[in-house]
DSSP file (Angstrom, degrees, kcal/mol; ACC not computed):
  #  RESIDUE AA STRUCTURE BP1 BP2  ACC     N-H-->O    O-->H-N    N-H-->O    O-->H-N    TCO  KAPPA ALPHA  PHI   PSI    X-CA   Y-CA   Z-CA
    1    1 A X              0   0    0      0, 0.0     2,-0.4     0, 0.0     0, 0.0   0.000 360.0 360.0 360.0 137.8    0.0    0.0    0.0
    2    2 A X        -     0   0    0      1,-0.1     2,-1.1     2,-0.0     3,-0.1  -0.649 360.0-118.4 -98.9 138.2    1.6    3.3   -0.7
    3    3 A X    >   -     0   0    0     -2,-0.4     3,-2.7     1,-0.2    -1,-0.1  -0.387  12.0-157.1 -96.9 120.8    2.0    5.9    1.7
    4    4 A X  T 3  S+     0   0    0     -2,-1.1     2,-0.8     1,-0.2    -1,-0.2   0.914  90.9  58.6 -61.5 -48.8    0.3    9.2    1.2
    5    5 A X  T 3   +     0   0    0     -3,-0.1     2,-0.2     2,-0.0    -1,-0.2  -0.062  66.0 127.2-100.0  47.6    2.6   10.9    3.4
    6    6 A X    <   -     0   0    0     -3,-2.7     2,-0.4    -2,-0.8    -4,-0.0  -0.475  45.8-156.9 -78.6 133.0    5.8   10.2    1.6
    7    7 A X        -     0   0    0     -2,-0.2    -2,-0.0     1,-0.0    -3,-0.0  -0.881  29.4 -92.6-126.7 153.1    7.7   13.7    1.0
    8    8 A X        -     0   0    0     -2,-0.4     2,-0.3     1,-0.1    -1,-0.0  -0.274  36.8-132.9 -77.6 142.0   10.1   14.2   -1.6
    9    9 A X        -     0   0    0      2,-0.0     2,-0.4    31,-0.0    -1,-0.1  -0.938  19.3-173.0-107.9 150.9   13.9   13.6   -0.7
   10   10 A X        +     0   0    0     -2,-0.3     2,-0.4    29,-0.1    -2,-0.0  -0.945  15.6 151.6-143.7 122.1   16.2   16.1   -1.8
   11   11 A X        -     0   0    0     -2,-0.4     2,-0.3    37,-0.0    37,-0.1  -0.940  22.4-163.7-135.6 164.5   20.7   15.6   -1.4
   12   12 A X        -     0   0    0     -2,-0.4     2,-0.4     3,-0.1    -2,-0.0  -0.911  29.5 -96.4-140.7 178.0   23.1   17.2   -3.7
   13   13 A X  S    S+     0   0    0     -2,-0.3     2,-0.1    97,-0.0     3,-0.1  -0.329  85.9  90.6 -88.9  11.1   26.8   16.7   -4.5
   14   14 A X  S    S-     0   0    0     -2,-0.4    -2,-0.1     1,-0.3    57,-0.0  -0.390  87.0  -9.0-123.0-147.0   28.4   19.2   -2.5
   15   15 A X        -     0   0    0     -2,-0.1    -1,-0.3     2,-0.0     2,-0.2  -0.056  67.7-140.4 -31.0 139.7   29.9   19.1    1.3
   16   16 A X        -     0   0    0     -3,-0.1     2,-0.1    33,-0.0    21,-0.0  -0.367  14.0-136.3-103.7 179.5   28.8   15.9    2.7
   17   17 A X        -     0   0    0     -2,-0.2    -2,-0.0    20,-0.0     3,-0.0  -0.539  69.6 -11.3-142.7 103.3   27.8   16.3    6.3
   18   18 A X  S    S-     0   0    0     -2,-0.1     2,-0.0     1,-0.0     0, 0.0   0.642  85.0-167.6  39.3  63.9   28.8   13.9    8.8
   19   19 A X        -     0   0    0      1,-0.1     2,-0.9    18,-0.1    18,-0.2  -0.040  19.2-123.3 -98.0-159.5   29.9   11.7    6.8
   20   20 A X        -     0   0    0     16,-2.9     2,-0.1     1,-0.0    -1,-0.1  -0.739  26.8-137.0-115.7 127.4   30.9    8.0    7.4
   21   21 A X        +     0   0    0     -2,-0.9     2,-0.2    14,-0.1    14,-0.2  -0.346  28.3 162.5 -84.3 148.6   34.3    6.8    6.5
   22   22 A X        -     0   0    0     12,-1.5     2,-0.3    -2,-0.1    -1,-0.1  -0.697  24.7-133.5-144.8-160.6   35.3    3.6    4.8
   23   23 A X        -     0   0    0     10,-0.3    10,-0.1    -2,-0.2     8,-0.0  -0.893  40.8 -80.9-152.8 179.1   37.8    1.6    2.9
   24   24 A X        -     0   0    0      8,-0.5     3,-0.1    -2,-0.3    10,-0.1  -0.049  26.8-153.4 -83.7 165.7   37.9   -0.7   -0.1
   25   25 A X  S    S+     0   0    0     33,-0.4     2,-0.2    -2,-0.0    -1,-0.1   0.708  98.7  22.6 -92.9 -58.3   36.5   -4.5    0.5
   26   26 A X  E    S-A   58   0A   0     32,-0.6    32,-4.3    34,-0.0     2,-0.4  -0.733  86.9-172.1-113.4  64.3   38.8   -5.8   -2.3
   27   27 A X  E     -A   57   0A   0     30,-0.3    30,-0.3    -2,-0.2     3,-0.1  -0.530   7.2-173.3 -87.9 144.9   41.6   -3.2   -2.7
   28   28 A X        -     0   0    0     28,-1.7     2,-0.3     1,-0.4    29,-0.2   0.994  64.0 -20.4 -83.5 -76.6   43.9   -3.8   -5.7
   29   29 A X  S    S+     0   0    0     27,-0.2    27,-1.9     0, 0.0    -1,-0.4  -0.917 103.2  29.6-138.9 146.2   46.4   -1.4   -5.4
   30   30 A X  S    S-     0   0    0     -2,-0.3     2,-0.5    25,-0.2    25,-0.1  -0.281  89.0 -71.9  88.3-176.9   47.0    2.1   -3.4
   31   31 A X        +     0   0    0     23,-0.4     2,-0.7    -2,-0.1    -1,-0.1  -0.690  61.9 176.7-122.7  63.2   45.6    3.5    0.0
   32   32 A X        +     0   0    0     -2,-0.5    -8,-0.5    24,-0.3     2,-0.2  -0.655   0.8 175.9 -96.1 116.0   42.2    4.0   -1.4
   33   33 A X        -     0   0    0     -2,-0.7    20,-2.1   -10,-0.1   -10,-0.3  -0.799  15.6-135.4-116.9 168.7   39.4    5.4    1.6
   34   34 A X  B     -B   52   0A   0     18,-0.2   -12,-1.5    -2,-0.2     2,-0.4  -0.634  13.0-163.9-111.5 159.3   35.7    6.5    1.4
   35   35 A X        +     0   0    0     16,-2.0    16,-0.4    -2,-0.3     2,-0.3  -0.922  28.8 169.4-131.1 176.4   33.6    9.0    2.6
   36   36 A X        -     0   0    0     -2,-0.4   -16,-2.9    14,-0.3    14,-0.2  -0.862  23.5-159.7 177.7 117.6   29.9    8.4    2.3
   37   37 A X        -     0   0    0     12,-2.8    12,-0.1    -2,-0.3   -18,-0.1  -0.506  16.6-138.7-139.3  98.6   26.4    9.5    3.2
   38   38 A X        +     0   0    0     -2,-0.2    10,-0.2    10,-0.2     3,-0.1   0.024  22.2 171.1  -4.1 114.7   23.1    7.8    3.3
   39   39 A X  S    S+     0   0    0      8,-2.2     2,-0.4     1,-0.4     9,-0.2   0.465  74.8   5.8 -98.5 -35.0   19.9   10.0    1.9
   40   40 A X  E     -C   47   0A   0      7,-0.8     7,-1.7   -31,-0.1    -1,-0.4  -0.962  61.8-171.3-161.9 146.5   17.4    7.4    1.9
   41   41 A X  E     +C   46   0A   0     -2,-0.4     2,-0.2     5,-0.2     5,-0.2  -0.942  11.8 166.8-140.2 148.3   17.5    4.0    3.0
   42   42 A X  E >   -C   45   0A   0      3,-1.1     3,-4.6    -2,-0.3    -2,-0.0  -0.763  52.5-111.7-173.3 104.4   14.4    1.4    2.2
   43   43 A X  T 3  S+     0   0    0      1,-0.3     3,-0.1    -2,-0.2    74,-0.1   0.635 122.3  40.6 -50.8 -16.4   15.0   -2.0    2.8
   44   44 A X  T 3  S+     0   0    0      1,-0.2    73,-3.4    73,-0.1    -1,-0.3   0.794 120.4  32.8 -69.2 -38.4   14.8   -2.4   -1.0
   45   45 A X  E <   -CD  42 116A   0     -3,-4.6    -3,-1.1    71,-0.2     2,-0.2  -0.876  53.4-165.8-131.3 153.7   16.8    0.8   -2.0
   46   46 A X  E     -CD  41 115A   0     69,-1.8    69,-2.1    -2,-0.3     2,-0.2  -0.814   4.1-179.6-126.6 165.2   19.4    3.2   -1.2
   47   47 A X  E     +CD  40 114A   0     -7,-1.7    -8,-2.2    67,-0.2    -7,-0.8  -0.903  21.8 117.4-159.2 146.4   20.6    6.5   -2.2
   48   48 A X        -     0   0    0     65,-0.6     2,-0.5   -10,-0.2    65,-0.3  -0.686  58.4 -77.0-158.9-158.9   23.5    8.7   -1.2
   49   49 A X        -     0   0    0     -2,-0.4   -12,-2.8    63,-0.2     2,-0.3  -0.968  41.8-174.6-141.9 138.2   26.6   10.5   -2.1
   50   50 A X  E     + E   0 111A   0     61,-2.5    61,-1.8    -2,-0.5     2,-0.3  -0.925   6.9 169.8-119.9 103.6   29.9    8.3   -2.4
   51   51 A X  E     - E   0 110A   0    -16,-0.4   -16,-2.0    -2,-0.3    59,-0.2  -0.598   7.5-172.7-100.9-159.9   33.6    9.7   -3.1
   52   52 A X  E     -BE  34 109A   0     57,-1.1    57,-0.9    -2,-0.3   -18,-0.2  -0.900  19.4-120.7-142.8 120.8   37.1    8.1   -2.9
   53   53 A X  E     - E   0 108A   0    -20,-2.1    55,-0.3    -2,-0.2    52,-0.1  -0.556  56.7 -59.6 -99.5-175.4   40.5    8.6   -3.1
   54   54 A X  E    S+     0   0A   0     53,-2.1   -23,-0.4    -2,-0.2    52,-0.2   0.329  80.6  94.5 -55.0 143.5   42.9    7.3   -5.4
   55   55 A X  E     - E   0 105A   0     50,-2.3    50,-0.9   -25,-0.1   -25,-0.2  -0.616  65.6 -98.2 146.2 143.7   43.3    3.4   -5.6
   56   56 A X  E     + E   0 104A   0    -27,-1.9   -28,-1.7    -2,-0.2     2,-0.3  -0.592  44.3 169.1 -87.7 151.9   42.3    0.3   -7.5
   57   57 A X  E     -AE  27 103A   0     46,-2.1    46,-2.6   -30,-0.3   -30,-0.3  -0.950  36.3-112.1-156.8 134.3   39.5   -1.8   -5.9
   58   58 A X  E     -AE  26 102A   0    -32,-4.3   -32,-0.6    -2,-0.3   -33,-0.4  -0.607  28.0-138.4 -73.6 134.2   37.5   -4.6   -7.0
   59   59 A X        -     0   0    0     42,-2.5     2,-0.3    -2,-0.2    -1,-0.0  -0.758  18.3-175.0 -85.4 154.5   33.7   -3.9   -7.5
   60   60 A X        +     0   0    0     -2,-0.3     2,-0.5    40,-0.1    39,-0.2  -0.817  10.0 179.2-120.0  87.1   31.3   -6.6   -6.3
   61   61 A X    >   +     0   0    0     -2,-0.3    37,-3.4    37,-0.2    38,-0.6  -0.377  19.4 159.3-123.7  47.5   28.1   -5.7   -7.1
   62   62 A X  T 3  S+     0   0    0     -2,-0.5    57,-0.1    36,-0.3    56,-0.1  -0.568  70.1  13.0  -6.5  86.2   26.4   -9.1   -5.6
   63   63 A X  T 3  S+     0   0    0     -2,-0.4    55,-0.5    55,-0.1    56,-0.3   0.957 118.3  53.9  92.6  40.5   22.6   -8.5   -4.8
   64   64 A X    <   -     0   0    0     -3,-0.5     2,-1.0    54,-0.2    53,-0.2  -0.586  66.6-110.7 149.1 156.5   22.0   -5.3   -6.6
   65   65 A X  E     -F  116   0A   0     51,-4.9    51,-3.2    52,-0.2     2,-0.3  -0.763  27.9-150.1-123.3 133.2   21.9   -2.8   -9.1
   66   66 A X  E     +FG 115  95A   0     29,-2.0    29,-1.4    -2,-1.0     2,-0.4  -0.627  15.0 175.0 -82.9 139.3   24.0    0.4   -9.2
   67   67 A X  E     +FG 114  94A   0     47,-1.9    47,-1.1    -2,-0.3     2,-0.3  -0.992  16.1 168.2-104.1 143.2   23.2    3.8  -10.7
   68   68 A X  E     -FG 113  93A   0     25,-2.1    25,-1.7    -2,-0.4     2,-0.3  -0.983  21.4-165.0-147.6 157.9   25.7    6.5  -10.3
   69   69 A X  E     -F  112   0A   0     43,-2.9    43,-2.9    -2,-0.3     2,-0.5  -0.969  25.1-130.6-130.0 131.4   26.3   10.1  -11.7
   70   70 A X  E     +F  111   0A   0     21,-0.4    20,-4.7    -2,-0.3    41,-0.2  -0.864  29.7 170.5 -88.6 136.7   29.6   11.8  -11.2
   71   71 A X        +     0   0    0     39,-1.5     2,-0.4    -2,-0.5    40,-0.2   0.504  67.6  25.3-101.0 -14.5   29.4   15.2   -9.9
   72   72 A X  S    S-     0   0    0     38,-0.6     2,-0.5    16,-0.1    -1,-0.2  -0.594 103.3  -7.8 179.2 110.9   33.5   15.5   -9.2
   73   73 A X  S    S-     0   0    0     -2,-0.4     2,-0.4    36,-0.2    36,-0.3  -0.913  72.7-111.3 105.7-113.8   36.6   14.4  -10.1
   74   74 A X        +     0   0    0     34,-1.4    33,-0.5    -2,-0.5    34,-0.3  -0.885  31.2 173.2 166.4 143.4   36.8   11.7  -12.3
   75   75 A X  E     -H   87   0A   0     12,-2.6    12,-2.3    -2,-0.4     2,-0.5  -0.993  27.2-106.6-163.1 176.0   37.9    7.8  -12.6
   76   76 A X  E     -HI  86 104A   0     28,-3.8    28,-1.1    -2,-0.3     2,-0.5  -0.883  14.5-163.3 -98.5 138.3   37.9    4.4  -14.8
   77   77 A X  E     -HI  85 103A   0      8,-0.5     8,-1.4    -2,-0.5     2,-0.5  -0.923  13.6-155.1-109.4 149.5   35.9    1.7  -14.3
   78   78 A X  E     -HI  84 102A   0     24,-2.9    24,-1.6    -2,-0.5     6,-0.2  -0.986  11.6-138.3-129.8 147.3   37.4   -1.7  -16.3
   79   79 A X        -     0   0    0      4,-0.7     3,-0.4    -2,-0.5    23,-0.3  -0.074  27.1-104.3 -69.6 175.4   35.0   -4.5  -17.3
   80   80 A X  S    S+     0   0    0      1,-0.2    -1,-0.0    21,-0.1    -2,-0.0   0.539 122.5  62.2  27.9 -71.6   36.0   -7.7  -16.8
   81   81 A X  S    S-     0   0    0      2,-0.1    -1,-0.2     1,-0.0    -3,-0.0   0.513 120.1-108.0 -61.6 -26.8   36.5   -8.2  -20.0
   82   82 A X  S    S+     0   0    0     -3,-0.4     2,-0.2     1,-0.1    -3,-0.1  -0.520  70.9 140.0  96.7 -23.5   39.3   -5.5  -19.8
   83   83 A X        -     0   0    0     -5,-0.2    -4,-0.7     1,-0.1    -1,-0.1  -0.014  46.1-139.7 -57.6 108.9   37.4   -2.8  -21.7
   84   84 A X  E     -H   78   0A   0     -6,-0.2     2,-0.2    -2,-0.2    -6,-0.2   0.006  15.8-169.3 -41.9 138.0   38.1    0.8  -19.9
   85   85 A X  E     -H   77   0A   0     -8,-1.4    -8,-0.5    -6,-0.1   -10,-0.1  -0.695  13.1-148.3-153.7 115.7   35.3    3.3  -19.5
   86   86 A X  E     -H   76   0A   0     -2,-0.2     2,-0.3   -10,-0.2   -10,-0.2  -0.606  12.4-160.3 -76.9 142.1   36.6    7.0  -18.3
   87   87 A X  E     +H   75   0A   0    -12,-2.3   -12,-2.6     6,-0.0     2,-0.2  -0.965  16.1 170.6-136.6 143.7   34.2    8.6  -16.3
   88   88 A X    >   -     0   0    0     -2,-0.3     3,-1.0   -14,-0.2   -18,-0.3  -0.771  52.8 -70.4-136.8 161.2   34.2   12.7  -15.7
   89   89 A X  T 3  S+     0   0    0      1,-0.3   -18,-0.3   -16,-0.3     3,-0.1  -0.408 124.6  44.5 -73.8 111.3   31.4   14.7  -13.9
   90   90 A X  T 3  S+     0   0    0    -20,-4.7     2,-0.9    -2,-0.3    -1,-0.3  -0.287  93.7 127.5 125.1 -44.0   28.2   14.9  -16.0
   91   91 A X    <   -     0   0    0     -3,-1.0   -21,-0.4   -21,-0.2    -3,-0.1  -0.414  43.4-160.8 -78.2  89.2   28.8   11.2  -16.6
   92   92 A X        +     0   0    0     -2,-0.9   -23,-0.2   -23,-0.2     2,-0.2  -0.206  11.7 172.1 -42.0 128.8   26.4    8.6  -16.0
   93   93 A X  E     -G   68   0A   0    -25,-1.7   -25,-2.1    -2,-0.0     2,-0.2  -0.775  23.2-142.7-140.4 177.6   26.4    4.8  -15.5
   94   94 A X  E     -G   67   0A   0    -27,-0.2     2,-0.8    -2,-0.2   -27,-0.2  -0.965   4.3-175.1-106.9 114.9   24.9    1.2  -14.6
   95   95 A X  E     -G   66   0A   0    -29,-1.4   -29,-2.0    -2,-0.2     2,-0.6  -0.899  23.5-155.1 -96.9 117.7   26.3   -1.3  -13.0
   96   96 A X    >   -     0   0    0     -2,-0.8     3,-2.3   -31,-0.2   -31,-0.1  -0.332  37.3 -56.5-101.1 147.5   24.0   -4.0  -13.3
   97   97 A X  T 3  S+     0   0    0     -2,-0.6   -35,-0.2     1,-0.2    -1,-0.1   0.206 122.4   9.5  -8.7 113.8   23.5   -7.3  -10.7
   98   98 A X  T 3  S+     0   0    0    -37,-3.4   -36,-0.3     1,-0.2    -1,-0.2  -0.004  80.1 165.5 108.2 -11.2   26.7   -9.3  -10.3
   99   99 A X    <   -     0   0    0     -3,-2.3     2,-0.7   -38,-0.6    -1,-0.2  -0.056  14.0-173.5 -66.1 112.8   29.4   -6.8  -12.2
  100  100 A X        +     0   0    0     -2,-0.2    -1,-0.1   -40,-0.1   -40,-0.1   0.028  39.7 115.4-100.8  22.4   32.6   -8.0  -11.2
  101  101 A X        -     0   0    0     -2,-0.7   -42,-2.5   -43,-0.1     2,-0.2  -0.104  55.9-111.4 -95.5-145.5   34.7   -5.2  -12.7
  102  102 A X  E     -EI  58  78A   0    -24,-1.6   -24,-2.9   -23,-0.3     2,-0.3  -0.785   7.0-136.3-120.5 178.2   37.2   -2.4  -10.9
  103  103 A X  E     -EI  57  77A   0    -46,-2.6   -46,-2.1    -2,-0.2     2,-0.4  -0.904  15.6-160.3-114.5 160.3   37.4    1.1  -10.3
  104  104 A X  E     -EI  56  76A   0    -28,-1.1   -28,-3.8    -2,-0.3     2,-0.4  -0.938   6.2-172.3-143.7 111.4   40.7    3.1  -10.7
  105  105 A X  E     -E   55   0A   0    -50,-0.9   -50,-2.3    -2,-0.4   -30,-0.1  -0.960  12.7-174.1 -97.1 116.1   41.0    6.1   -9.2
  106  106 A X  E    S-     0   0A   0     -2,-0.4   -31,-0.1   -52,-0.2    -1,-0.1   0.635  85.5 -29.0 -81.7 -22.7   44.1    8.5   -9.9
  107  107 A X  E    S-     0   0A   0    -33,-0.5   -53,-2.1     1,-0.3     2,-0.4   0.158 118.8 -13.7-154.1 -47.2   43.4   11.1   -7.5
  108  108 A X  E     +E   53   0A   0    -34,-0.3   -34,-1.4   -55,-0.3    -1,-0.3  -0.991  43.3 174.7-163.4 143.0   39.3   11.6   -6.6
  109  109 A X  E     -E   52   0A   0    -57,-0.9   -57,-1.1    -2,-0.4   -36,-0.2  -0.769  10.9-170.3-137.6 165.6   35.6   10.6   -7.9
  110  110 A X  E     -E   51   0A   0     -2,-0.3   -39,-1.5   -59,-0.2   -38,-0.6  -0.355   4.8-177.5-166.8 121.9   32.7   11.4   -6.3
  111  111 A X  E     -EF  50  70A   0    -61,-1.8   -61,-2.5   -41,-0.2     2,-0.4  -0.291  27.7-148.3 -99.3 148.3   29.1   10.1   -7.1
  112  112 A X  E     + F   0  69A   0    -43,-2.9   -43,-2.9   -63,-0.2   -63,-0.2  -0.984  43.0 179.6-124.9 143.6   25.5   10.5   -5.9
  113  113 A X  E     - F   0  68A   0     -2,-0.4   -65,-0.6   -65,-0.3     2,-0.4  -0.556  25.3-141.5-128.7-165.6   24.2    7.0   -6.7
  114  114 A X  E     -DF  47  67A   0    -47,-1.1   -47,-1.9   -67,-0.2     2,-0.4  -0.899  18.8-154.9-162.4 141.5   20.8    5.0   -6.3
  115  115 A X  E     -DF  46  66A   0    -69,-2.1   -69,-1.8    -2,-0.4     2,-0.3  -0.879   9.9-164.8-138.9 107.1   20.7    1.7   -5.4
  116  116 A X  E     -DF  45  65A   0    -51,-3.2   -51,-4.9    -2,-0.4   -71,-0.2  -0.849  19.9-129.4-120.6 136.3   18.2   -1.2   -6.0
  117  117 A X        +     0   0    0    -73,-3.4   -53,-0.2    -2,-0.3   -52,-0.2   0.144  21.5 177.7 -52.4 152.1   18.0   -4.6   -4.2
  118  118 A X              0   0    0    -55,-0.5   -54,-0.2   -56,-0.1   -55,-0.1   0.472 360.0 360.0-151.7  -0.4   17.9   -7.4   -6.0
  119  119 A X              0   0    0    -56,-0.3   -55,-0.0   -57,-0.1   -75,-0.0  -0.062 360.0 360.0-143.5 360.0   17.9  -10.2   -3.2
């Protein structure tokens, strides 16, 4: 049943506030840590803002599907397959359910993403 008094959420891309610090699961190479904040959480879905600094890390994307935009700085993600895809700020992706590839970051990214459950 949908709840009539669901109010619009609204985060942007600029100074996070308080956010929550992390590291890589599967880091490749480099001293790569996160900062991170939570905008809406729904035991289906997520949404937030994610950077990084520089360092390879495997993604695992296990039990869900990524959207992301970057708003600042800039990285690669590499397929599997090896095929490269440079991402810059304006630049939109998917990562869809299971995609095993990495990110490489050379100095900073940061993303507002949306995230749906798949398990």
């Amino acid at each position: 049943m949908p709840d009539n008094n669901a109010r619009l959420i609204r985060f942007d891309g600029g100074p996070m506030v308080d956010p929550v610090p992390g590291k890589p699961k599967q880091p490749l190479t480099g001293d790569a840590s996160f900062l991170s904040v939570k905008a809406f959480d729904h035991p289906k879905a997520r949404a937030g803002v994610w950077e990084s600094t520089a360092g390879a890390f495997q993604a695992d994307n296990a039990g869900y599907i990524e959207f992301g935009y970057i708003v600042d700085g800039g990285c690669r993600l590499v397929d599997p397959d090896g095929a490269v895809h440079e991402l810059a700020a304006g630049d939109a992706f998917v990562m869809p359910e299971g995609y095993a590839g990495r990110w490489e970051v050379d100095r900073y990214v940061k993303k507002i993403y949306f995230i749906s459950l798949t398990r």
